[in-house]
Structure formats: C-alpha cells, structure tokens
py3Dmol code that shows the C-alpha trace and the ligand (Angstrom):
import py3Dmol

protein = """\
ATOM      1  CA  UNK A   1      -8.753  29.599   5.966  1.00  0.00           C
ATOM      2  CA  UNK A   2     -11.828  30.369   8.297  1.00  0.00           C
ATOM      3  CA  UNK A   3     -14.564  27.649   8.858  1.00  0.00           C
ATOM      4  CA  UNK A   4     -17.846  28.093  10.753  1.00  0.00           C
ATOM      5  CA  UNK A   5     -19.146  25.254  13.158  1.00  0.00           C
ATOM      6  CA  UNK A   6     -22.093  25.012  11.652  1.00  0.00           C
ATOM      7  CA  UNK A   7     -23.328  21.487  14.563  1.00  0.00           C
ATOM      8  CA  UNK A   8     -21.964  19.674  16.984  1.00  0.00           C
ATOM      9  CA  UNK A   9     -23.369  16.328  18.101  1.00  0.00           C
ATOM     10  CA  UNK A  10     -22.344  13.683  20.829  1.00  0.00           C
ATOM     11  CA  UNK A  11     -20.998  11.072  19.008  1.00  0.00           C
ATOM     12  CA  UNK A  12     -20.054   8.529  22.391  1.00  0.00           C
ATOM     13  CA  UNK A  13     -18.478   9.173  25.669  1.00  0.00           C
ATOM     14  CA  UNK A  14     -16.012  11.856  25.409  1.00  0.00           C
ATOM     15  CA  UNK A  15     -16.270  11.525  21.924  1.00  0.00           C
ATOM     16  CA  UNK A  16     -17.406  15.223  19.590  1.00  0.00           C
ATOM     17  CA  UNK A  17     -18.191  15.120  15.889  1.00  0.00           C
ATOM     18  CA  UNK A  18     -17.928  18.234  14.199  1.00  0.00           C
ATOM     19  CA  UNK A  19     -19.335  19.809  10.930  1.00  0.00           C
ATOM     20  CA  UNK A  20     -17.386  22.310   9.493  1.00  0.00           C
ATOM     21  CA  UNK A  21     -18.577  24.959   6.098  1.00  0.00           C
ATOM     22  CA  UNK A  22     -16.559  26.989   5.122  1.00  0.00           C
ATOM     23  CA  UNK A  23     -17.265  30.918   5.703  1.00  0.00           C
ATOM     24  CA  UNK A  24     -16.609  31.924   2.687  1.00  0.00           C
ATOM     25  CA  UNK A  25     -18.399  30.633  -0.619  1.00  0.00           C
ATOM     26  CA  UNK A  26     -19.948  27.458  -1.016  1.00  0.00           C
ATOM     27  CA  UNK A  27     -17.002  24.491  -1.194  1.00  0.00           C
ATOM     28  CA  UNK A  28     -13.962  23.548   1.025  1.00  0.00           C
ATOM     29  CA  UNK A  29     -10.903  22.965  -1.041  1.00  0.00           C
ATOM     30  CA  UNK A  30     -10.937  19.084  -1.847  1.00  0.00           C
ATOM     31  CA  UNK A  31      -9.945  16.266  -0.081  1.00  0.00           C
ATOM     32  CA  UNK A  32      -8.855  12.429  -0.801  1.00  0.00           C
ATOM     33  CA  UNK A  33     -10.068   9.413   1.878  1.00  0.00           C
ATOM     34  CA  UNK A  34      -7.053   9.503   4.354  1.00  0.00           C
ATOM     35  CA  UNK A  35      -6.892  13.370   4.115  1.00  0.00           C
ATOM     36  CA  UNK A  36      -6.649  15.306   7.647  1.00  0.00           C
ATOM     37  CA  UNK A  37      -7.140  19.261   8.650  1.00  0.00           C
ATOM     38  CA  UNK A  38      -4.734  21.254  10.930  1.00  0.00           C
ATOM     39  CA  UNK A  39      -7.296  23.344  13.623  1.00  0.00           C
ATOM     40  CA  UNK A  40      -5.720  26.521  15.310  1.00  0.00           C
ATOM     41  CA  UNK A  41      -6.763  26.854  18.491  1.00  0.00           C
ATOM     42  CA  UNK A  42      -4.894  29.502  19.474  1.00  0.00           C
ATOM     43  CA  UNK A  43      -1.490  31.139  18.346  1.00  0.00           C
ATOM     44  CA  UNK A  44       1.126  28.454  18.603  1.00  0.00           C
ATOM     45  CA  UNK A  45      -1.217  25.734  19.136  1.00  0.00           C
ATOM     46  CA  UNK A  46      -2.370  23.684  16.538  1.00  0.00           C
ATOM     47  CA  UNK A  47      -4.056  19.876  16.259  1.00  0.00           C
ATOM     48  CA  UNK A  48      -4.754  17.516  13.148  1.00  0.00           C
ATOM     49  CA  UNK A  49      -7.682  15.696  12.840  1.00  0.00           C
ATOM     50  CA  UNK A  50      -8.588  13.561  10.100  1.00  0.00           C
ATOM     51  CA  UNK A  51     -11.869  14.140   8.106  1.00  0.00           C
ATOM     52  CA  UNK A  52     -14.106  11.832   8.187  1.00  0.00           C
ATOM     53  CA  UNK A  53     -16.613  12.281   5.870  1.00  0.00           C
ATOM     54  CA  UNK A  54     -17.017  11.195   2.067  1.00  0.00           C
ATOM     55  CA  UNK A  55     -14.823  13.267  -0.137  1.00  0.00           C
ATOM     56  CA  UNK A  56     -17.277  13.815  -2.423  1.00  0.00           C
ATOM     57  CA  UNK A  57     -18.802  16.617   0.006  1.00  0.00           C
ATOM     58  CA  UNK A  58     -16.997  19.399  -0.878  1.00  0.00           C
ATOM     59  CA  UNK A  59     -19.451  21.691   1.365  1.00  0.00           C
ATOM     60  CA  UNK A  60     -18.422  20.435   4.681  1.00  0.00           C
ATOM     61  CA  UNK A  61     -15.382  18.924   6.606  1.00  0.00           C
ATOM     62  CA  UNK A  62     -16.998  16.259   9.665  1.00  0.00           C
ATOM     63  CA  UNK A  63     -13.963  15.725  12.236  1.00  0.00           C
ATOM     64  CA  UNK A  64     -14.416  13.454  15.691  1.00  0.00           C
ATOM     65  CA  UNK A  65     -12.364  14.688  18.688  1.00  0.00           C
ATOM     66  CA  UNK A  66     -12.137  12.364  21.773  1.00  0.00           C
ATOM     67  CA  UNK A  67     -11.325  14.160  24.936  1.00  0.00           C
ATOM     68  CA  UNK A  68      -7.583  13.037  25.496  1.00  0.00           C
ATOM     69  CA  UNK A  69      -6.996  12.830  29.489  1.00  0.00           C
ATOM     70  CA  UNK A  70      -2.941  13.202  28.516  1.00  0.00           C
ATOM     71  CA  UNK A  71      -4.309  16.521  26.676  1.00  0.00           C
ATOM     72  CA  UNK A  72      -1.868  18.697  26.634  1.00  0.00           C
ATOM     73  CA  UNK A  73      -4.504  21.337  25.857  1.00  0.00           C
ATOM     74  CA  UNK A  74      -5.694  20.312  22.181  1.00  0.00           C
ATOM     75  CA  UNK A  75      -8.938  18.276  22.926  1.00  0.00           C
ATOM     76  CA  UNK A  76      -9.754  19.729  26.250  1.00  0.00           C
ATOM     77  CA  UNK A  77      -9.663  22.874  24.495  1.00  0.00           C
ATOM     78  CA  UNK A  78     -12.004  22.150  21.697  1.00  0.00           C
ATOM     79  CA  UNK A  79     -14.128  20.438  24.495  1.00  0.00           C
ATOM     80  CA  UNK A  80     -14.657  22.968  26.561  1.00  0.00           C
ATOM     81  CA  UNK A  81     -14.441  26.278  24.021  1.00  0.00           C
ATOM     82  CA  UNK A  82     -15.975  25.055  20.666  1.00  0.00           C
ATOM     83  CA  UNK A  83     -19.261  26.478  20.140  1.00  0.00           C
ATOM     84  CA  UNK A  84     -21.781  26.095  17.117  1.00  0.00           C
ATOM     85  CA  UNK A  85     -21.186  28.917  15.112  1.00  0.00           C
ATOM     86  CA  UNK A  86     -17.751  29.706  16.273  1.00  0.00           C
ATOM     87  CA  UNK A  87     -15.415  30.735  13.096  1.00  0.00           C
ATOM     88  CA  UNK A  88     -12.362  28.811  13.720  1.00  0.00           C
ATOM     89  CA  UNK A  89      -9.228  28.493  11.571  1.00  0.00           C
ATOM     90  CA  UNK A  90      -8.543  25.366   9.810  1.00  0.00           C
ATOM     91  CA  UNK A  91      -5.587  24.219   7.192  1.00  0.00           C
ATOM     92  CA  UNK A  92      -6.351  23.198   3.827  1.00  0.00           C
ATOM     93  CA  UNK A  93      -6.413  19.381   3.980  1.00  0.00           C
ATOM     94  CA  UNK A  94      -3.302  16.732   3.718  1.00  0.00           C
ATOM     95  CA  UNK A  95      -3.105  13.338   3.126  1.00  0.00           C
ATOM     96  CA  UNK A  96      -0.238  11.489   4.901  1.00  0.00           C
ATOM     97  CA  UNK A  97      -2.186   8.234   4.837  1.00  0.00           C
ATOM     98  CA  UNK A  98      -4.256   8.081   1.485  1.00  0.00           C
ATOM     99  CA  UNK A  99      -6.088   5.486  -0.260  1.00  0.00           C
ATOM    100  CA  UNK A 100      -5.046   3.131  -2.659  1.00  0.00           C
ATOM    101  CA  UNK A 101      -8.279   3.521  -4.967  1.00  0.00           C
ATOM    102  CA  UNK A 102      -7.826   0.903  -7.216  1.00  0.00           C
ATOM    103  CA  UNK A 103      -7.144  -1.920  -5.327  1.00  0.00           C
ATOM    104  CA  UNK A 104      -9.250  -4.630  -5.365  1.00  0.00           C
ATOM    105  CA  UNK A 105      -9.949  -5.351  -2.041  1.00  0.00           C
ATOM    106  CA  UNK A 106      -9.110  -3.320   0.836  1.00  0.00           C
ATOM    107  CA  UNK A 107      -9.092  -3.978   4.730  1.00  0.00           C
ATOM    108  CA  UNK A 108      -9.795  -1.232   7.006  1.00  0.00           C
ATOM    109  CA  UNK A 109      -8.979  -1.929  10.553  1.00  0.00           C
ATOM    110  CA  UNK A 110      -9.781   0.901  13.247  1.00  0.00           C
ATOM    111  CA  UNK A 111      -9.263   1.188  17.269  1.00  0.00           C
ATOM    112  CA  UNK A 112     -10.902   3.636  19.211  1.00  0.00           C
ATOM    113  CA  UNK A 113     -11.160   7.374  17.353  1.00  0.00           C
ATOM    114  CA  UNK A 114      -9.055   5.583  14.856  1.00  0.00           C
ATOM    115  CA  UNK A 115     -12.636   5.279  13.219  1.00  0.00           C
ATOM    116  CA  UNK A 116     -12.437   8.753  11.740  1.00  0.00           C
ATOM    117  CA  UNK A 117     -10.140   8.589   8.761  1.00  0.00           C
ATOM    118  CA  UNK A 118     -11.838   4.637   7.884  1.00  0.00           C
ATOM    119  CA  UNK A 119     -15.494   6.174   7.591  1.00  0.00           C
ATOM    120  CA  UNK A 120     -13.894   8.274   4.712  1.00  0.00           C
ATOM    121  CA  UNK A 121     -12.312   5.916   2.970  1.00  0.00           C
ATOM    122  CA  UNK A 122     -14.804   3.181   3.510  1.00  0.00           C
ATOM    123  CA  UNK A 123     -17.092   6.316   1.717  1.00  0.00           C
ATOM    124  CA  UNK A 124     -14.700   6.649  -1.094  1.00  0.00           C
ATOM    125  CA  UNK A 125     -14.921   2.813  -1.747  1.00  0.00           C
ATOM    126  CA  UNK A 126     -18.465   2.590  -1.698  1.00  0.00           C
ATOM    127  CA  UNK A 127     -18.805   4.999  -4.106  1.00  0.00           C
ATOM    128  CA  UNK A 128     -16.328   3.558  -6.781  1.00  0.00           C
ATOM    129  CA  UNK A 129     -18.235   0.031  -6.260  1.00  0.00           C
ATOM    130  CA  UNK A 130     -14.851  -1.044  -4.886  1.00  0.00           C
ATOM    131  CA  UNK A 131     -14.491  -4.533  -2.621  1.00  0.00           C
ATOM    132  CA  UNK A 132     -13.944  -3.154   1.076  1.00  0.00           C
ATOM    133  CA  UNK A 133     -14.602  -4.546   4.810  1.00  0.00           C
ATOM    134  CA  UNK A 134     -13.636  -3.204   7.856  1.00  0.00           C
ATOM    135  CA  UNK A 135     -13.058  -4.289  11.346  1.00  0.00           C
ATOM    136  CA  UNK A 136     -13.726  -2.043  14.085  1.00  0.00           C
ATOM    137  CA  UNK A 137     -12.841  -2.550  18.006  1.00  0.00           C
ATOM    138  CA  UNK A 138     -13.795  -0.198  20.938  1.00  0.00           C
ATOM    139  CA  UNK A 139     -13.464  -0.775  24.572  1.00  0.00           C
ATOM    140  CA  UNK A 140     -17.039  -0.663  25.108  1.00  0.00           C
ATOM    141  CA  UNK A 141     -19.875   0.798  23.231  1.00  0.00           C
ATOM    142  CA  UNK A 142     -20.187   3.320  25.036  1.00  0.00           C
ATOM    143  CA  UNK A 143     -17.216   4.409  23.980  1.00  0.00           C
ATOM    144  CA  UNK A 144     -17.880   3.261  19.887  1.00  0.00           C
ATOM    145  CA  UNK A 145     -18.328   6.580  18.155  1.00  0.00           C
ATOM    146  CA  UNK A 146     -19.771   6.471  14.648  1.00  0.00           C
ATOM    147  CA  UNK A 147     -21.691   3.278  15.251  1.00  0.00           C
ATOM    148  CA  UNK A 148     -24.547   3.843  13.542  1.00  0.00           C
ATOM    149  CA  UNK A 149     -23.038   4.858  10.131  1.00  0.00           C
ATOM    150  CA  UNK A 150     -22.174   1.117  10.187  1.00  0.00           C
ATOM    151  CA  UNK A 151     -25.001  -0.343  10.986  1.00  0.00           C
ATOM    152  CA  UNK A 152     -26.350  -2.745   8.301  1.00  0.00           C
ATOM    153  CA  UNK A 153     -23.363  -3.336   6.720  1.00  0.00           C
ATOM    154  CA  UNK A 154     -22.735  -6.502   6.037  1.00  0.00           C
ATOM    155  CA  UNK A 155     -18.968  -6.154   5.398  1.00  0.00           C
ATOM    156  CA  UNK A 156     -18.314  -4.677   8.926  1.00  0.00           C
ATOM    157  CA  UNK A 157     -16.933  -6.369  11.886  1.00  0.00           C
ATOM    158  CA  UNK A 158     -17.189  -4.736  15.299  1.00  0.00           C
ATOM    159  CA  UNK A 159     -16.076  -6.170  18.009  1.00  0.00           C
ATOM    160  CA  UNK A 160     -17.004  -4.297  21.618  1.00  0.00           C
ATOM    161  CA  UNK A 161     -14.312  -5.908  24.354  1.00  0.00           C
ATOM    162  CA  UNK A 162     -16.625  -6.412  27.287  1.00  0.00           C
ATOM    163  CA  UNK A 163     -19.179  -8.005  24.863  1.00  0.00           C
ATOM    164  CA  UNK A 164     -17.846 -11.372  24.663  1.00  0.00           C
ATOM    165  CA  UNK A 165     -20.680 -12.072  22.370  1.00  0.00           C
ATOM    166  CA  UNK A 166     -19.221  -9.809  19.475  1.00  0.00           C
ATOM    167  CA  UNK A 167     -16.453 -11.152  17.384  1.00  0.00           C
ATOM    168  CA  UNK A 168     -12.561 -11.375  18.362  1.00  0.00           C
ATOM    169  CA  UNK A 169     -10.511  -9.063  16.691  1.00  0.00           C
ATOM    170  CA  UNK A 170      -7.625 -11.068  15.403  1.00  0.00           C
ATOM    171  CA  UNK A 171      -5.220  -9.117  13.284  1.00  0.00           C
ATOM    172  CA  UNK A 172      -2.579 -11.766  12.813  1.00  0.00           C
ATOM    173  CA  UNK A 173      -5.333 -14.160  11.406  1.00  0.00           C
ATOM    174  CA  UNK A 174      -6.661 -11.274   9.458  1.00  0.00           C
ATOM    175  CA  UNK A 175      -3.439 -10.065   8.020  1.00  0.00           C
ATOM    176  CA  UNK A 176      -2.384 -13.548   7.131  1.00  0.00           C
ATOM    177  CA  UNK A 177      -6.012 -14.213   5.640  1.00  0.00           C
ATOM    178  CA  UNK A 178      -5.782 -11.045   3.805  1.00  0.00           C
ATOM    179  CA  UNK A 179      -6.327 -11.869  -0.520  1.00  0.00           C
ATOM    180  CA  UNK A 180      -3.184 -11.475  -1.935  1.00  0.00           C
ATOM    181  CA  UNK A 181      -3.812  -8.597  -3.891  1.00  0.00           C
ATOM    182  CA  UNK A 182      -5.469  -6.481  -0.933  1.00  0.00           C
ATOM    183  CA  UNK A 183      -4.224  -3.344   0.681  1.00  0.00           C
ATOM    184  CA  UNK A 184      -4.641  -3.572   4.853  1.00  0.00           C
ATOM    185  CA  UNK A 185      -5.139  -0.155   6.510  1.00  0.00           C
ATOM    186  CA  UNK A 186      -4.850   0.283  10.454  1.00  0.00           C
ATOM    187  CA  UNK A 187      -5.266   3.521  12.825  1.00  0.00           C
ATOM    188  CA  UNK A 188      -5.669   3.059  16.014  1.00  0.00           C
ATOM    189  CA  UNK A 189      -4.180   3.026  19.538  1.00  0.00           C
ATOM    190  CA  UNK A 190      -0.124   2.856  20.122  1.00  0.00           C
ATOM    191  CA  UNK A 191      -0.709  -1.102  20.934  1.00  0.00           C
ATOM    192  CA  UNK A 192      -2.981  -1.658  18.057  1.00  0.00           C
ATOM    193  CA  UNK A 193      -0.603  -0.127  15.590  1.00  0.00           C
ATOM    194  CA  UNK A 194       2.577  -2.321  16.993  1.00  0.00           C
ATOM    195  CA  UNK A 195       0.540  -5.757  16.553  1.00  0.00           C
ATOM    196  CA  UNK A 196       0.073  -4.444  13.123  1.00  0.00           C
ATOM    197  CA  UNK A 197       3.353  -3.680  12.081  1.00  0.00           C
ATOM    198  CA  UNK A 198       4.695  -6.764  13.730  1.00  0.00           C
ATOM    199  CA  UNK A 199       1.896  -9.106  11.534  1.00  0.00           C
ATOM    200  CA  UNK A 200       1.929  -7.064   8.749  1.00  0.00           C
ATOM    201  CA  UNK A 201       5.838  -7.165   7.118  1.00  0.00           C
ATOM    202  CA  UNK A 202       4.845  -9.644   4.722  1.00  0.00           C
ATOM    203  CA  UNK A 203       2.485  -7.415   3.190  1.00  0.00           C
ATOM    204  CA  UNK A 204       4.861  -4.859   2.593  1.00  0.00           C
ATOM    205  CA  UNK A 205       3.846  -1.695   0.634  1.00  0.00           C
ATOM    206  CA  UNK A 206       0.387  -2.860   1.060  1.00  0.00           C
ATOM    207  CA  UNK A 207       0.284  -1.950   4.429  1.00  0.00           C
ATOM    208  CA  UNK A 208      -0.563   1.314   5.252  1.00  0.00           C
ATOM    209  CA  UNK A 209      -1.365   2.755   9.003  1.00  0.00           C
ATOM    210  CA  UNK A 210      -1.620   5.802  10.908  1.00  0.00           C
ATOM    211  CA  UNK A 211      -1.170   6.853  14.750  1.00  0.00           C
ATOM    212  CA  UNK A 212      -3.424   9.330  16.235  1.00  0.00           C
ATOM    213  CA  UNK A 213      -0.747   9.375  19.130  1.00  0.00           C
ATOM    214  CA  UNK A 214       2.444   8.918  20.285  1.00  0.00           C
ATOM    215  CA  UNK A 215       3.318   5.794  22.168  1.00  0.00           C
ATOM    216  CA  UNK A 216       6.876   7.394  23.128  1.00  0.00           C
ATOM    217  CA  UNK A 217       8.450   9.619  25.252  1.00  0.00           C
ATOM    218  CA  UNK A 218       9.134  13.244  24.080  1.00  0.00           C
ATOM    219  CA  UNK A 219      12.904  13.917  24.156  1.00  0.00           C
ATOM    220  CA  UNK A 220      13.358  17.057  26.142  1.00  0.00           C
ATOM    221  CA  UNK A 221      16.487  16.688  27.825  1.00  0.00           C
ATOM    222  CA  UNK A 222      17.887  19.031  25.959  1.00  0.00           C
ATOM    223  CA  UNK A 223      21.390  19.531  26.251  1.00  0.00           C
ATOM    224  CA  UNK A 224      22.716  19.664  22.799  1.00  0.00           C
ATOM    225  CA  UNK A 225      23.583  22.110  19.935  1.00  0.00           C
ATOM    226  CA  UNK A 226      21.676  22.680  16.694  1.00  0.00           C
ATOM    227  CA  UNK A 227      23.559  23.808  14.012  1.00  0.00           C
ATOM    228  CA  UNK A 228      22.172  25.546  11.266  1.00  0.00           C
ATOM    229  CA  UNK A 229      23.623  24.877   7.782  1.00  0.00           C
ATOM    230  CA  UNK A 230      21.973  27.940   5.638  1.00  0.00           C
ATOM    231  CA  UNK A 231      21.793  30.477   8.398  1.00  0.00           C
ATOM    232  CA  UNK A 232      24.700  30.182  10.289  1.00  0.00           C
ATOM    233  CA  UNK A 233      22.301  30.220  13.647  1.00  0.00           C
ATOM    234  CA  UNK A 234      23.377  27.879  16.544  1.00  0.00           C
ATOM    235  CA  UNK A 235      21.176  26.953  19.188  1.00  0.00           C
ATOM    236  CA  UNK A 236      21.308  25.581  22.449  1.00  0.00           C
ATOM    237  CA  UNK A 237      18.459  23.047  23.007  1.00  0.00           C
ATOM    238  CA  UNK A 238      17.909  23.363  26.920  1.00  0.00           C
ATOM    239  CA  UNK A 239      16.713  21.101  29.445  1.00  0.00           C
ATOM    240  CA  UNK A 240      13.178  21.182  29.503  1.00  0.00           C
ATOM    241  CA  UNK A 241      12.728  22.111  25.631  1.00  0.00           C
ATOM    242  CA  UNK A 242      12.316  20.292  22.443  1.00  0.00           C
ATOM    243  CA  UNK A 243      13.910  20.712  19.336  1.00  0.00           C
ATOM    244  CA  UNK A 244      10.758  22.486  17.992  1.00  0.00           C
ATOM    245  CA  UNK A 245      10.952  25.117  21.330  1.00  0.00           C
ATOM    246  CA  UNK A 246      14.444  25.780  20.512  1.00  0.00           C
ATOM    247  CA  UNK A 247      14.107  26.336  16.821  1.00  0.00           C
ATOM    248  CA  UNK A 248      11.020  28.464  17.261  1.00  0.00           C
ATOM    249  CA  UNK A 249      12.200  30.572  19.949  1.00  0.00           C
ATOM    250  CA  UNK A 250      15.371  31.452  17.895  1.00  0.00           C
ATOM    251  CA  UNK A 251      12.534  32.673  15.302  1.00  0.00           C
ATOM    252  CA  UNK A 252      13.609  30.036  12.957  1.00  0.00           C
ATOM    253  CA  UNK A 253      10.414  28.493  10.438  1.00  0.00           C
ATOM    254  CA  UNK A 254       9.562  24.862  10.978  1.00  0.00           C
ATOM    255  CA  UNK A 255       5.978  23.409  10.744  1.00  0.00           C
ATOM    256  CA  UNK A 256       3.559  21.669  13.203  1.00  0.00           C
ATOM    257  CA  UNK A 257       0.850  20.448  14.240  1.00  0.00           C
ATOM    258  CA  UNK A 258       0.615  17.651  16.348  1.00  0.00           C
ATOM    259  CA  UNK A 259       3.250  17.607  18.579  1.00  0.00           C
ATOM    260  CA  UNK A 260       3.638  13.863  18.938  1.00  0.00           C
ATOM    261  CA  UNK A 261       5.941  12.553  15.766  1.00  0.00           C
ATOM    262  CA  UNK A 262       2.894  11.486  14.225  1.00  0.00           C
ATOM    263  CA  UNK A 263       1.649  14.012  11.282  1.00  0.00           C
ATOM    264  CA  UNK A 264       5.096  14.736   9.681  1.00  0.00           C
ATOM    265  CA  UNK A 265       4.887  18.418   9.936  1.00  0.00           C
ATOM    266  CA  UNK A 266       7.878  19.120  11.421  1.00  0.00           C
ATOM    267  CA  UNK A 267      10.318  17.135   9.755  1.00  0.00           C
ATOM    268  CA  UNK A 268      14.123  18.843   9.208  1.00  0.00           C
ATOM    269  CA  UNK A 269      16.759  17.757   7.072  1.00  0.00           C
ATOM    270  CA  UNK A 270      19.639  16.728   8.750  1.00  0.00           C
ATOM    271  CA  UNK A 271      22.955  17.005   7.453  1.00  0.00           C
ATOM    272  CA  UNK A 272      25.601  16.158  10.184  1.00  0.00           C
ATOM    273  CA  UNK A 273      24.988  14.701  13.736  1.00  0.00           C
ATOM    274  CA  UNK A 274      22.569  11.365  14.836  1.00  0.00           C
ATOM    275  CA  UNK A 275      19.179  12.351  15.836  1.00  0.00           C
ATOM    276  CA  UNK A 276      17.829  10.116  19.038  1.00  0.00           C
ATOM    277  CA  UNK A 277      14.193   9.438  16.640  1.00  0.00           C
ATOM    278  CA  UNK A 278      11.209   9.571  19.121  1.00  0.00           C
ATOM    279  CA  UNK A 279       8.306   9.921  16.428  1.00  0.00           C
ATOM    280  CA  UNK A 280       6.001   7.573  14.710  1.00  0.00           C
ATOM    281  CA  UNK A 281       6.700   8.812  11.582  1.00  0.00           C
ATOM    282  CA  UNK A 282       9.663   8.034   9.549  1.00  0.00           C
ATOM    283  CA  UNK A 283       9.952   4.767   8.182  1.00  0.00           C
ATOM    284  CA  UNK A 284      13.396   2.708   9.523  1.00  0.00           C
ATOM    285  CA  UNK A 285      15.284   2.960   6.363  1.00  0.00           C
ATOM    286  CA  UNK A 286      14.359   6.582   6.677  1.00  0.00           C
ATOM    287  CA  UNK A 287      16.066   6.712  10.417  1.00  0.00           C
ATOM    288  CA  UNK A 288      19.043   4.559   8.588  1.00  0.00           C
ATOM    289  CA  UNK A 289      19.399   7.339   6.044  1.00  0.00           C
ATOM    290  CA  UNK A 290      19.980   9.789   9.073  1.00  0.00           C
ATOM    291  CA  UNK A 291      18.923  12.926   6.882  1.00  0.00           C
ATOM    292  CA  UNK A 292      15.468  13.689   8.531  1.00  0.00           C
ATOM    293  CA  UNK A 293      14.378  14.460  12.493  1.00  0.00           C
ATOM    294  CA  UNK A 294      11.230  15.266  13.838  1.00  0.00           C
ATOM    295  CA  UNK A 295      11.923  18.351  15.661  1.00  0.00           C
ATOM    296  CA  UNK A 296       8.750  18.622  17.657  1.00  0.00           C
ATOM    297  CA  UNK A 297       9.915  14.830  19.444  1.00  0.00           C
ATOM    298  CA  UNK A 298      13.132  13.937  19.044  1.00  0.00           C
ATOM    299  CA  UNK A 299      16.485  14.831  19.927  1.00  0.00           C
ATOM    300  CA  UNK A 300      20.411  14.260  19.905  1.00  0.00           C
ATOM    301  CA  UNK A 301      22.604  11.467  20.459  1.00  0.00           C
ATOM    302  CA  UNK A 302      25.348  13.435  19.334  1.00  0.00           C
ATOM    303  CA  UNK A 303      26.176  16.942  21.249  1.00  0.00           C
ATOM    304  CA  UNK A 304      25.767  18.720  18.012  1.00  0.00           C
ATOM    305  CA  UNK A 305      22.998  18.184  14.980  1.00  0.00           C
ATOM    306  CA  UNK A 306      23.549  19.858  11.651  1.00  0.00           C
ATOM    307  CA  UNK A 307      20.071  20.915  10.077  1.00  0.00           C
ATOM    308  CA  UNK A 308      19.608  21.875   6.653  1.00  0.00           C
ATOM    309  CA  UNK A 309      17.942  25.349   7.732  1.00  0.00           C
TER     310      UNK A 309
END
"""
ligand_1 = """\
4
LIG
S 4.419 18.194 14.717
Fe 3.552 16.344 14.006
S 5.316 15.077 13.714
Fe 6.075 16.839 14.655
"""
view = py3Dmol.view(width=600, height=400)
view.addModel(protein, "pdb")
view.setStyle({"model": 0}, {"cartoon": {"style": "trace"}})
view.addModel(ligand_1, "xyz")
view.setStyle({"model": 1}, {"stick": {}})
view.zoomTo()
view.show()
C-alpha cells in the first residue's frame, strides 16, 4: 500500500523519525506493540523497520532509521532520498516480536535504535495500566534518539556510556532480579542481544528479543546445488551469490526484506540436505529440526539442499 511522508524530524545524530498517513482514507491497517513495516525503496530492495508509535493510532505509522555506515543501500537511501511528502510504498504491518499483554510486569531493555519497537510497547502498557520499566543504553546522548518521550518517567532507566554519572546497565543483575512472573524484552545491538541470551535461559519463554542486524557473516560462497522438490528446478548457487540471488534469478517466489537473517521473511522449507544457518532467526531446536533455511543468509554444508519449492 502507498503512504505519504507527511514530517520528518531529527531525532539524534544520524538518527530520522518518520511519520507516515496513509494516502488513501483515513486509517493504516492495525498494528500490535512489536509490529514492524516492510519500506520499498526501489524494485528489489526492501527494509523493515519497526513502528514505534502507540498502536492505538491507527492514522499514522512513526518509524526511526539510523544511518547504517555497513548500509548496503537501505538507510543511506532513505537518508539521502526521503522527502516530506514523498508517497512511498510500505507493507501492511507484522509482528515477529509481539507483546505479551497480560503479563504482569514486563522489562523492556533497548540498545541504540533498538528504542523503536520499546516506545510502542511501553505505549501499549501504559495504556492497559499494565506494570512496565525499561532500561535504555546509548553510546552517548548524542546519539539517544527518542529521549524526550521518556523524560519524566519514573520507571525508566537510561544509562548514556560516557556519562559515568548515569546508571550501569547490568543485564545479568537485571535478568536475575527480574519478578518471577515478568516477561524481559531486549533489541538492541549484536553484543547486547548475546549477553541477553546468555543471562536470560532461565527465563525461558519469557524472554523475548529482536536484532535489528546481523552479527554474522553472509554465506556467499556459493558453490552448491538447490534442489527444488515441487518444481523440479535445480539451481546452481554461484560464488558470489546467496541463496536468495540464486532462487530469485531462476524466477522462483521467496520473500524478503531485510537481508540479514533477522525478520524471517525468507525462510524455505527444507526437505533434504544441511543448511550452514547464518541468520538470527530460527531458534536452535529449529536449526536441530533441519527443515527451515534462511535463504537471504545462509547456505550449504552439503553440495546439494532439497527445498520444499
Ligand atoms: S530477508 Fe530477513 S531473514 Fe532473510
């Protein structure tokens, strides 16, 4: 569907919020806390950005964009081209990391740009009256976008890292510290995102967390064969290419959007063959089940991958 730009505002070094409406009519399709958008930004390029504003505004979708120097042409793009007013083509919205809305205490902890999906949620729970904090950390605050949406809230923690004054983050403490009943929420940076998996096993399905990148290496060596199952296609993945290339450029239908193993768009079934995982995205006992690959990352440990296609 087509959205206008309707304002753009600085939000903190390199940092872009975004208002959205939509072009046509008066409401955006809905959204749930967690929820993100896929923006085209041209043909075969397309980014996900979470929103960030309260679901209960059904007139307008706010994204933040931080100016990736690895941009491989997403945010650079939208930094340099977007323009208020510009119609631009945006998905209807997804949730891959949602919000556990009954809870009765939840813990949002954000790094960086990893603010965006936490204002939405931290929304949500304000307006159900729910018990919420949330501990933010930025490099400096210069770099803290979405500051003063927090300001005078007594239930959130930032902590600025050359500001020795403003509280340590400490997510081991905080995750052991956590009520029993809570749900703990993370996004943030790759090294963020490991601490908290490492802390958080004990909390099991009450951990939740999301990557805004990939803290891998893409698998492009190519060199192997893709197999598919329902079409009878086979496919040499080259040197150079990714699964994704291949299986587009043999006109074949897969999904994406981020191109980093982190939204779950692209996922394949597998049926035969190992898959050499490179994405943030599938769970282990998902990779132990060996029936799902993220094409746009990974690749083959064995010369020859059987997809479901
Ligand atoms: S395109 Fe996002 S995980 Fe592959």
């Amino acid at each position: 569907m087509q959205a206008r730009i309707r304002s753009i505002r600085w939000e903190a070094d390199h940092i872009l919020g975004f208002r959205l409406e939509p072009l046509r009519g008066s409401h955006f399709p809905a959204f749930t806390a967690g929820a993100h958008i896929d923006v085209t930004l041209q043909p075969g390029m397309k980014r996900s950005y979470s929103l960030l504003n309260n679901p209960s505004q059904q007139d307008v979708y706010e994204i933040g964009v931080q100016l990736d120097p690895e941009s491989r042409g997403g945010s650079q793009h939208i930094h340099e081209h977007w323009r208020t007013g510009q119609v631009i083509e945006v998905s209807e919205p997804r949730n891959l990391f949602p919000l556990k809305e009954d809870a009765r205490h939840s813990i949002l902890i954000a790094g960086g740009i990893g603010i965006t999906p936490m204002l939405s949620m931290m929304a949500r729970l304000e307006s159900l009256g729910r018990s919420w904090e949330m501990h933010y950390a930025v490099r400096s605050r210069n770099r803290a976008a979405f500051l003063e949406r927090l300001e005078g809230l007594h239930n959130v923690q930032v902590t600025i890292d050359d500001e020795p004054e403003t509280p340590r983050l400490d997510l081991k403490a905080l995750i052991a510290s956590a009520p029993a009943d809570s749900h703990v929420y993370c996004c943030g940076p790759a090294g963020m995102l490991t601490a908290f998996r490492e802390h958080g096993g004990p909390l099991g399905d009450r951990m939740h967390y999301e990557y805004f990148s990939a803290d891998t290496e893409l698998a492009r060596d190519g060199g192997y064969t893709l197999q598919l199952k329902r079409s009878g296609k086979v496919i040499e993945v080259a040197s150079g290419e990714s699964m994704l290339d291949a299986l587009l450029g043999a006109g074949v239908d897969v999904g994406f959007a981020c191109f980093e193993g982190v939204c779950g768009s692209c996922r394949v079934p597998v049926v035969d063959g190992v898959p050499d995982h490179r994405d943030q995205f599938l769970t282990q006992a998902e990779r132990d089940a060996n029936n799902a690959v993220m094409a746009c990352c990974s690749g083959a440990r064995t010369t020859s991958l059987t997809l479901d296609l």
